[in-house]
C-alpha positions, 0 to 999 in steps of 0.5 A: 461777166468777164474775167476784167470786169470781175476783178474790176469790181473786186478792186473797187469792193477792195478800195471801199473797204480800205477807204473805211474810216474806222480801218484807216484809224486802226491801221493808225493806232497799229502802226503807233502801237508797234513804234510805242512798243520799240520805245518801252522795250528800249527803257526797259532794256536800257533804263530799268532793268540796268537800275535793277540790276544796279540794286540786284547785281544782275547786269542783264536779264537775258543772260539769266538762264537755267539749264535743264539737261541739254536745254536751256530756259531764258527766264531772263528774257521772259522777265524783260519782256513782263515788264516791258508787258506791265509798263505797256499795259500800266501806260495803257491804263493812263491813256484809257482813263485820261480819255474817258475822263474826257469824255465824261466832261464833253459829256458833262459840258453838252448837258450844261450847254444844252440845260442852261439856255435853251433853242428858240424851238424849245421854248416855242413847244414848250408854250405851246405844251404848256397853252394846249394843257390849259384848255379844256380837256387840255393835256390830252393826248390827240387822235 
């Protein structure tokens, strides 16, 4: 093999991997994931914590620190990205839950569509189950 067929052939393995389906769709959700991230660290920043601040009489979070001889602990930070961590995993939690709540009614709605009338083939396997148990010896198994 040449060296121009082997990178040729890396290439071609390279693009079956990215063309993936399931890989598109996670890159997707990464990609969303990250944005949805700006969004709920600008309302914590810009929304919450100046309500909590509001109440406590702390005007920002970062600037909370404690002083440790020369060094310097940003708790404040800490506190904001926490609940910026809690509103994400409380929205998260929403999002999972409405989803298997949809499923769980496809689930429930494919049952009832597939129970409630039943295809021609069905009914004709079940005439034929139902004329094969009549006859003599009729239910049992063939060999």
């Amino acid at each position: 093999m040449t060296h121009t067929t082997e990178v040729v052939a890396v290439l071609k393995e390279f693009k079956d991997f990215i063309m993936k389906g399931n890989l598109v769709e996670i890159a997707v959700g990464l990609i969303l994931a990250l944005a949805f991230k700006t969004v709920v660290d600008s309302l914590v920043a810009d929304v919450i914590t100046p309500i909590i601040a509001a109440i406590g009489g702390q005007p920002n979070f970062d600037s909370l620190t404690l002083d440790i001889g020369d060094g310097e602990i940003r708790y404040g930070a800490f506190l904001n990205t926490i609940i910026s961590f809690l509103i994400i995993g409380f929205i998260l939690f929403l999002i999972v839950k409405a989803y298997n709540k949809m499923v769980e009614m496809s689930r429930r709605k494919g049952e009832t569509e597939e129970t409630e009338e039943d295809s021609a083939e069905v009914v004709l396997l079940r005439e034929i189950r139902d004329s094969l148990a009549g006859r003599p010896g009729g239910g049992a198994p063939l060999r």
